[in-house]
N, C-alpha and C positions, 0 to 999 in steps of 0.2 A: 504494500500500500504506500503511496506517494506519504511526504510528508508535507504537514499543511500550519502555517505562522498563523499566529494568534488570531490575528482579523480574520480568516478565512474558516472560522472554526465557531460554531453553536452547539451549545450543550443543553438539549430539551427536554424535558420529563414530560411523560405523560400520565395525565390524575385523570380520576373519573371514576364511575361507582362500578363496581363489580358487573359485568356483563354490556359495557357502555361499548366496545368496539375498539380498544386502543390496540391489543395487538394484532387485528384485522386491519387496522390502519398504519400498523408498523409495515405490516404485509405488503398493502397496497403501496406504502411508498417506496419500499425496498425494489419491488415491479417496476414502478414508473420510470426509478430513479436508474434502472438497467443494473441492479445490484445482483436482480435472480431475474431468471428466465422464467420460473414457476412461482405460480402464486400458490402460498401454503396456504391450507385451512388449518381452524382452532378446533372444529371438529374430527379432523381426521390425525391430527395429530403431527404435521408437517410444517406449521409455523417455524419461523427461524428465532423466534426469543421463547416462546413455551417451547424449551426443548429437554427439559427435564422429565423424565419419566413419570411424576406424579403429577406434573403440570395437562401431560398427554391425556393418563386415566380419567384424572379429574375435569378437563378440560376449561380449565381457568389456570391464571398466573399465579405464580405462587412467588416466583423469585422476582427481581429484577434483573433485566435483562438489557446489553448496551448494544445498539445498531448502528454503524456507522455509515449514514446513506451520503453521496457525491451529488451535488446538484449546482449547476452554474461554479464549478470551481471550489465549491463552500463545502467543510466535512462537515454534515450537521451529524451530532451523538444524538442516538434518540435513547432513552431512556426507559423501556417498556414497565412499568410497576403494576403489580397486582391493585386488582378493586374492592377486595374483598379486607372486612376490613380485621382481621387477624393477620393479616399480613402486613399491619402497616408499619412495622421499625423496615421492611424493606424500601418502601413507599418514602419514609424520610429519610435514611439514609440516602435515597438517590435527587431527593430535592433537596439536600445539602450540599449535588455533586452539579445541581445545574443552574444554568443563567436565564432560563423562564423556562416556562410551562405552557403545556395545550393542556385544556380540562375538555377533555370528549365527555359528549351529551350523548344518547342515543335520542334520533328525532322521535323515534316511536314513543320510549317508557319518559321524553321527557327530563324536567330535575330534579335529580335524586338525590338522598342525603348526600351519598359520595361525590355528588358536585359539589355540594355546601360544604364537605370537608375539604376538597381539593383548593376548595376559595380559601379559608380559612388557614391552610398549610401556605399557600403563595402570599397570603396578609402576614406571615409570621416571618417568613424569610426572603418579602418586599421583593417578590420573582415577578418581573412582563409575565402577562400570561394574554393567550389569546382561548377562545371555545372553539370547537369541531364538533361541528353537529352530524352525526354521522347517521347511516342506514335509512340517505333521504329516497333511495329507491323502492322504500319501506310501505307499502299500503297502510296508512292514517299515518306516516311520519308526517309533523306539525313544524314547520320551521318559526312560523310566525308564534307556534305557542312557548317554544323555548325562549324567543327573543322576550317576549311577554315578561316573562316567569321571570329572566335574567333582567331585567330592567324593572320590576316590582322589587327585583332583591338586591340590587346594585347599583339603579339609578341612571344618571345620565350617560355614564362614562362606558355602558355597553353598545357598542358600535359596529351593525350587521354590514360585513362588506361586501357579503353579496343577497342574490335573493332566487330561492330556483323556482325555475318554470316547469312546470308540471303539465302536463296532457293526458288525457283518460289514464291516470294517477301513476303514467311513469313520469322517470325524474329525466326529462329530456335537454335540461339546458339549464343555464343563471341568467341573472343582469349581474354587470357587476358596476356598484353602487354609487363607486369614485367616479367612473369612467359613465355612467346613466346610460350603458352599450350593453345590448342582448348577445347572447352568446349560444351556439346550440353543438351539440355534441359530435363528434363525426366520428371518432373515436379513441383511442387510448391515449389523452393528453393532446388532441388535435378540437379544434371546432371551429366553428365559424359563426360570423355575423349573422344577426336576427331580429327583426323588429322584435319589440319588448311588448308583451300583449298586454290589452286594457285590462284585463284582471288582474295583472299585478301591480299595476300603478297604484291605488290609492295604497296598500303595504309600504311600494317601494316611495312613495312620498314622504314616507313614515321615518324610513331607515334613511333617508337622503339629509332629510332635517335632522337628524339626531348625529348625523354623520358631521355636515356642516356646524353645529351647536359644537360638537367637541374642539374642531378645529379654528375655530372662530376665539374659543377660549385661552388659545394657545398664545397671543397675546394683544396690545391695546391696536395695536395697527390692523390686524385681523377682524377684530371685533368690530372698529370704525366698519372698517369695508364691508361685512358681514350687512350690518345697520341699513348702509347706505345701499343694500340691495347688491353689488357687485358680486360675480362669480369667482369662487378661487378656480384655478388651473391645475389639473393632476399632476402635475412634481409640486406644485404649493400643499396640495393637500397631503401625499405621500410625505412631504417632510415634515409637515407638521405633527403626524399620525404617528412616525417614526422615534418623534422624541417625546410623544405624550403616550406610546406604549413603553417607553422603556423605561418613564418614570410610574408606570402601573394608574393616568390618568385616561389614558383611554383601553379599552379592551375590546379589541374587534371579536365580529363572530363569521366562522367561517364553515362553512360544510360540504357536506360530499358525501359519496357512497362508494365504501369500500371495495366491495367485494365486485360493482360494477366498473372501479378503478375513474370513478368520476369525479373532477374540481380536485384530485387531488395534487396534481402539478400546481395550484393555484395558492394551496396549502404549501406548497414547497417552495414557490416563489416567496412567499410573505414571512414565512421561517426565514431565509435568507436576509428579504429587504427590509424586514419589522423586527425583528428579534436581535437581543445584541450582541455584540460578538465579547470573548471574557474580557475582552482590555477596555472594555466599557464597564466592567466591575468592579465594587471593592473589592479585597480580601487582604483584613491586619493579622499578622497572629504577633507573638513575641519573643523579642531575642532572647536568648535564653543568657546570654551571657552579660547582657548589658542591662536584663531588666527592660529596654524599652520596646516600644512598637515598631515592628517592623512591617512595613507597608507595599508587599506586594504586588498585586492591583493585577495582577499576572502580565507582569513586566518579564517581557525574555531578556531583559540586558539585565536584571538581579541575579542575584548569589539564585544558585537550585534552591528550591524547597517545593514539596509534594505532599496531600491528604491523600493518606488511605483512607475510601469510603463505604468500603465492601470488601470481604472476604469470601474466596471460592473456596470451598476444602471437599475436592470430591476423590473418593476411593477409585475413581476412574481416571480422572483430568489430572488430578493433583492438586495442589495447596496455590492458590492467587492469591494476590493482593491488588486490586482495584484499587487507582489512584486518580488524582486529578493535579496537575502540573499547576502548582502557585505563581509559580516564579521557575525565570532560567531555563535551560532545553535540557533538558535528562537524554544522556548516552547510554549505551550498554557498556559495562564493565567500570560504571560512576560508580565512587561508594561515600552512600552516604552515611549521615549518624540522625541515628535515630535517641531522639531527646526524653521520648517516653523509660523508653528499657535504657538509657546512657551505653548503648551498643552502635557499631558498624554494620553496615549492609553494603554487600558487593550484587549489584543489581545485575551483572551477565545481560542476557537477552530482558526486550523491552518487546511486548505486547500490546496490540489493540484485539479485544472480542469483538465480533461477529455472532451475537448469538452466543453458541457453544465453543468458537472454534476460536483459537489465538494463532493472531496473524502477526509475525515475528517483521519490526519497524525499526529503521536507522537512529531516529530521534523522535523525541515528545517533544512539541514548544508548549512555553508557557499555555493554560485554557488550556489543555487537550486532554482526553481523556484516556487510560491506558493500563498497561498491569503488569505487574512481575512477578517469577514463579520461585515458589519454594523461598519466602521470604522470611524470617523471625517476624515480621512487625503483624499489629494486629490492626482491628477495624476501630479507626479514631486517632493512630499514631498518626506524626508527622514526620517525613524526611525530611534533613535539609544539611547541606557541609559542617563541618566540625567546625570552620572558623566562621561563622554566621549560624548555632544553631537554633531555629526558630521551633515554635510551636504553635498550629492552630487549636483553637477553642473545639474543641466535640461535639456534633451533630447530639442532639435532642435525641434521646433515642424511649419512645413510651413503653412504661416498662407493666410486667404482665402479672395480671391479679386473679388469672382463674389458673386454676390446679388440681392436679390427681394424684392418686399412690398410683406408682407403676413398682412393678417386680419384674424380673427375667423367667422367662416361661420355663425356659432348663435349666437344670441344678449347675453351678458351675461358671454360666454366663454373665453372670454381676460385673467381674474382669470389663469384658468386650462392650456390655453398657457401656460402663464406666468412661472407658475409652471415646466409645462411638459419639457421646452424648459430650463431650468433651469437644472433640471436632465438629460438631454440628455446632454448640453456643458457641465458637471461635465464630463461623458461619451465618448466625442467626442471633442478634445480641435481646429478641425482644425472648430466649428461650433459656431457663433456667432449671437446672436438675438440684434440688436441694436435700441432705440427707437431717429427717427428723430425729438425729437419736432418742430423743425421749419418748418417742410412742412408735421408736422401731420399726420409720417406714422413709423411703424414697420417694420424695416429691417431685414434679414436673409442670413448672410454671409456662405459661405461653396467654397469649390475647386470648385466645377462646379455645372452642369444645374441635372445630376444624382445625385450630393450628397442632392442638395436642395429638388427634385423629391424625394428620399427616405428618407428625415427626417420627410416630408408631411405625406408619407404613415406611419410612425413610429407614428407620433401621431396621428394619425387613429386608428390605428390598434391596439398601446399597452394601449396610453394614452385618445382615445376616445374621442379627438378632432377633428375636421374638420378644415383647414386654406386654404384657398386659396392663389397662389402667380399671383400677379400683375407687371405691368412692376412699379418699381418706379418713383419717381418726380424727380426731379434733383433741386436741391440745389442754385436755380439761386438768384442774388440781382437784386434789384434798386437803381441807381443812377440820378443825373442830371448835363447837362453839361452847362447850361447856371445861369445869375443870373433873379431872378423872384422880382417882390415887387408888391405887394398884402395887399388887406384890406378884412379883413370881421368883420362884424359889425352880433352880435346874440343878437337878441330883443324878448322876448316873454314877454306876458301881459295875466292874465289868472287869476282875482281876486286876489286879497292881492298882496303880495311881486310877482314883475316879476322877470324875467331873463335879465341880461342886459350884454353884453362884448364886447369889441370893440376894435382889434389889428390890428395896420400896421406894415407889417413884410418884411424882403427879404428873397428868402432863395438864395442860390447859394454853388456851389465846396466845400467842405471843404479841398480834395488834401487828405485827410486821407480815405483809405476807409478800413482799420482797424475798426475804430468805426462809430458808426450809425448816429453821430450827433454832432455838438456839437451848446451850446446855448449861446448869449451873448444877452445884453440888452443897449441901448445907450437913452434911455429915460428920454428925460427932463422935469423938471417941474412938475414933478406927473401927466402926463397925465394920467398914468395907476401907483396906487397904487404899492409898493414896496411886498407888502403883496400879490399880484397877478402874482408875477414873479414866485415864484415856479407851480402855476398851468397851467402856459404859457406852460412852461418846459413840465408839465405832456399831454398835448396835444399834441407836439410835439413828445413825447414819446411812446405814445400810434399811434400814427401814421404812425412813424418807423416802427411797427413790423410787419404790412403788405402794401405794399406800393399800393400808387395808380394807377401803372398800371400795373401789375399784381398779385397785393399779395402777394409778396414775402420780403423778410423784404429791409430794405432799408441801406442805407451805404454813408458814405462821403458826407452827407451834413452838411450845414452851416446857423443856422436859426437867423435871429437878428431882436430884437423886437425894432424897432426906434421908434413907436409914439401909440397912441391909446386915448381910451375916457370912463368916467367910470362912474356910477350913483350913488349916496351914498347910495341909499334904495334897488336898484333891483340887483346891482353885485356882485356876487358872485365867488367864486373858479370854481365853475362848470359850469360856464359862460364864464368865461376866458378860461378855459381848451379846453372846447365847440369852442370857438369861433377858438382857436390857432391848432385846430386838423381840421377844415374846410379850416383856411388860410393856411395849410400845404398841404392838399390838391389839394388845386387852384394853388398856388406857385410852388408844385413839376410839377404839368402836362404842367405850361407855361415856363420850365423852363427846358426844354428839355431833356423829361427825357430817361433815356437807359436803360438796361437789359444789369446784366455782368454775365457771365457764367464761372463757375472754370473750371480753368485748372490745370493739373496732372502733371506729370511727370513722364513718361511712362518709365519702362526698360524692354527691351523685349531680354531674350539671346536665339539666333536659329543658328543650326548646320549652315555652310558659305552657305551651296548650295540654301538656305533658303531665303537668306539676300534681295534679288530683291523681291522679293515674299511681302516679311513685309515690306516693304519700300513703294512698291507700294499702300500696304493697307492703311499702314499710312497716305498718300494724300488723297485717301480717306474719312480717317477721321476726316481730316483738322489738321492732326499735321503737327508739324514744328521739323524736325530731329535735334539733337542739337547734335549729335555727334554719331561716329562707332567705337567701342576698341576690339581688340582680345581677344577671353575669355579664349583661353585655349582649347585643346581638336576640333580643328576644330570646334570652335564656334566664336562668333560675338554678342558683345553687342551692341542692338542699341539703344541709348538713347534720345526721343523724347517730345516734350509738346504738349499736346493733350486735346481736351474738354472733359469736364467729359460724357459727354450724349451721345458721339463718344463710349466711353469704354465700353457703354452696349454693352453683348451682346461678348467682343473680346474674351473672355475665347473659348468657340465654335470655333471661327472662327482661332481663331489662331491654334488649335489644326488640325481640318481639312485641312489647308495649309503648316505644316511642320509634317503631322503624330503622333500627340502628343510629338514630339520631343522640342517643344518651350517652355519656362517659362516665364513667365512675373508677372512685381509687380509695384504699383505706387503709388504717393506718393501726395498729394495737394499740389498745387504748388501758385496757386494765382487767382483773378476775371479779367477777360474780357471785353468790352464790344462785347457780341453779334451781328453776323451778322444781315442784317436789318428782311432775311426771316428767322431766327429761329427768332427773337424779335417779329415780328407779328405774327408769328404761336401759338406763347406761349401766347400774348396778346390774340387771339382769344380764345386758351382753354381755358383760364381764365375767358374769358367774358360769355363761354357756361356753364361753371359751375356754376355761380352767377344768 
């Protein structure tokens, strides 16, 4: 592959809601642009960026995927992201890696939450972004109802620059809106001139004005003329459009039909001529060595430096590292220093993907997108020379609040988890394996119920493990709310030296339920040897950590060793210990013991019409609302404390009652004591398990 300087190079992501059309439209332009001779389907499983195995079965995106299509001289990176939205640490890591954005609509379903979050992601990282309204070939695709939708939710600055012409409900042509010039199709990126029929005039009066309003606003000499009636000239309008999409003031809308490979060249023109190229960007990170900013801007005449913004780790491919050129042109056999780990990296060969495939490249310029194999560094590090070493700030990466116990299906296999699941969260940072010692189980954190369902199938399929997921345990203590005093007396006689320990104890409250215990001793007289006090201790200790009535460890009690009795030939360490782990026992269950169950602290933000809805649920599931705040944007925080064992399960449920439109995150908040029917229901599984 040629190599291509700064200006000549766009880095595009594509946002949009699960099933909108974006890797159909990666397709279609890979076609036009003569990248492939064949047009893949997402159906059939020949796309060139779903090229992963589960992406095929499943037939949706799962990873992100980077295309480098050729048009008029310009590399545009296209960025293919999944729509769905357990996938999205993939979705922002690669809107960390680009310089605008296309949010694909589908003209049929319209806009869908996954539009309003693709907007919301481009408001947060201030990306140009233009719409593609795609599959207008579509019987009841609405072009005018998306523009509608998009300009009730965004206001002036949505700006349709073209409009298609329609005939017995094929998509047979545009106007396009700059130019007030009909267009008709003739075939694959070919057409010709066409009156503009009277049905679409009053629309396209619509979009003409709305078009001229933006550019008019661009500034006081425009505006006069505007006033005074005068027509701007299409390179007055093109330049004007040019700088008020790259400051995110105007946002054109553009469409077409994919899979009939229509208007897409038109989309690839304006990628070009509207979208900016990266030395139209900031990017500071910091010297590492000077303490100050270092200002990028992805200048090729700076010192190197490079973000890794993606990790490949496949048991087939091998280990990538996905970068984006800051600064300076990156060579093969550069080594840089990586400031995260204080190590060297000798970079060898320098990649661009195609999809799956790495295409071995002379140089990266500054803006370019590209990747190196079998690297140390991970996703978030910075390269950059030892004597300039800088460091970029890390991509936002949203982290994951639904969970399950998984185990290994064969005996033996924990090892190869271990491992697999290792290389995958290198690979996938929104995916976390956490081990619960205390209720002796394996956890697996991820966005949702699909992202957990497809990391299964991934070590299956790549890594050649089996796991099963379970519902998990929940994290409950023991406590006691009364005081107990108790003796037990441990005698055993069995030839030579017996066992002899004999403690009177209380236990009751300690009011701390921070720590598991604590020990005092008021023993007079040497009833019980001084030397027997630590193994008191150890009894006690060892009985905390699963308590007696349910097994779970124990918390806030108070054990005091007042009296006892001891034998000079038969007592022992292990006798006292022995004896103080039985009276601990007897003492906690006469001593009225309870079951506390954590509580969280729920924040749930959902569009207002929502708020009845999740409120209602919360009762439910025995939270207690602690407050309601405006979030901004026709939303609503609600902020609640809720049982942890309520939260199974709310990732689903919450999505189903606001349409995916809800987020939620929570945080441990403190123990409970448990209602009496979750205390006996737990007490009984416990008793079924022993």
């Amino acid at each position: 592959m040629n190599v291509y300087t700064t200006d000549s190079i766009r880095n595009v992501v594509l946002l949009g809601h699960g099933g909108s059309g974006k890797t159909s439209l990666v397709e279609a332009m890979a076609y036009v642009s003569g990248l492939t001779s064949r047009m893949g389907k997402v159906t059939d499983g020949t796309t060139i960026s779903d090229y992963d195995k589960e992406e095929i079965k499943r037939k949706f995106s799962i990873n992100t995927s980077v295309v480098p299509i050729i048009w008029k001289d310009v590399k545009v990176n296209v960025l293919d992201t999944p729509g769905y939205f357990d996938f999205v640490g993939e979705v922002e890591e690669a809107v960390a890696a680009a310089d605008a954005a296309i949010i694909v609509v589908s003209g049929k379903a319209g806009v869908e939450v996954g539009t309003e979050k693709a907007w919301e992601l481009c408001e947060k990282y201030k990306l140009p972004r233009m719409f593609f309204v795609s599959e207008m070939d579509v019987d009841h695709a609405s072009f005018r109802g998306v523009v509608e939708k998009l300009t009730e939710l965004y206001g002036k600055k949505i700006a349709p620059f073209y409009q298609p012409i329609r005939e017995n409900e094929k998509f047979v042509g545009y106007v396009n809106v700059m130019k007030m010039a009909g267009r008709r199709f003739t075939g694959i990126g070919s057409r010709e001139e066409c009156e503009i029929p009277d049905y679409c005039r009053p629309n396209l009066d619509i979009y003409r004005e709305a078009m001229m309003d933006a550019v008019a606003e661009t500034s006081e000499e425009f505006m006069e003329r505007y006033f005074a009636g005068d027509e701007f000239s299409v390179g007055e309008i093109r330049a004007a459009m040019k700088m008020n999409v790259d400051d995110g003031s105007i946002v054109p809308v553009s469409m077409g039909s994919s899979t009939e490979l229509r208007n897409i060249h038109n989309l690839l023109n304006d990628i070009v001529e509207l979208l900016p190229s990266p030395d139209k960007m900031e990017r500071a990170g910091i010297n590492m060595k000077t303490n100050e900013i270092f200002q990028a801007d992805y200048n090729f005449s700076k010192s190197k430096s490079a973000y890794v913004f993606k990790t490949i780790a496949d048991p087939f491919i091998g280990k990538y590292s996905l970068l984006k050129v800051c600064s300076g042109v990156l060579k093969p056999d550069d080594v840089l220093y990586n400031a995260s780990t204080e190590t060297e990296e000798k970079l060898n060969k320098l990649y661009v993907f195609r999809g799956s495939k790495p295409i071995e490249v002379p140089e990266l310029h500054a803006g370019d997108i590209g990747a190196v194999a079998k690297a140390g560094c991970h996703t978030g590090d910075t390269l950059s020379t030892k004597a300039v070493p800088v460091m970029y700030g890390k991509a936002e990466i949203s982290r994951p609040y639904t969970y399950m116990a998984y185990k290994a299906k064969n005996k033996g296999d924990e090892d190869k988890v271990s491992q697999a699941l290792s290389k995958m969260m290198d690979e996938d940072l929104t995916l976390k394996a956490v081990n619960d010692g205390e209720n002796r189980q394996s956890l697996l954190y991820g966005m949702g119920d699909q992202h957990l369902s497809v990391a299964v199938s991934i070590l299956a399929d790549k890594y050649k493990v089996d796991v099963e997921l379970v519902k998990p345990k929940v994290a409950f203590r023991e406590t006691i709310r009364k005081k107990a005093d108790v003796e037990y007396k441990y005698k055993k006689q069995s030839g030579g030296h017996g066992q002899y320990g004999h403690v009177k104890m209380t236990f009751e409250p300690s009011g701390d339920l921070e720590s598991s215990y604590v020990f005092e001793q008021t023993v007079v007289g040497g009833a019980v040897p001084k030397n027997y006090f630590p193994a008191v201790e150890k009894g006690i200790q060892e009985g905390v950590t699963k308590g007696p009535l349910a097994g779970y460890p124990v918390v806030g009690v108070k054990a005091v060793l007042y009296d006892g009795s001891y034998h000079p030939v038969d007592s022992s360490e292990m006798a006292f210990k022995t004896a103080a782990l039985q009276a601990f026992k007897k003492g906690f269950m006469e001593a009225s013991p309870v079951l506390l169950e954590p509580i969280a602290t729920l924040t749930v933000v959902v569009p207002d019409k929502y708020t009845g809805d999740v409120m209602g649920d919360l009762n439910k599931r025995r939270g207690r609302v602690l407050g309601m705040n405006p979030s901004g944007a026709g939303k609503t925080e609600v902020v609640a404390d809720v049982p942890m064992m309520e939260i199974f399960g709310y990732n689903t449920d919450l999505r189903s009652m606001t349409g995916g439109s809800g987020t939620y995150s929570y945080e441990f908040a403190r123990y409970e004591q448990a209602p009496s029917d979750v205390q006996e229901k737990e007490v009984a599984a416990r008793a079924a398990e022993s």
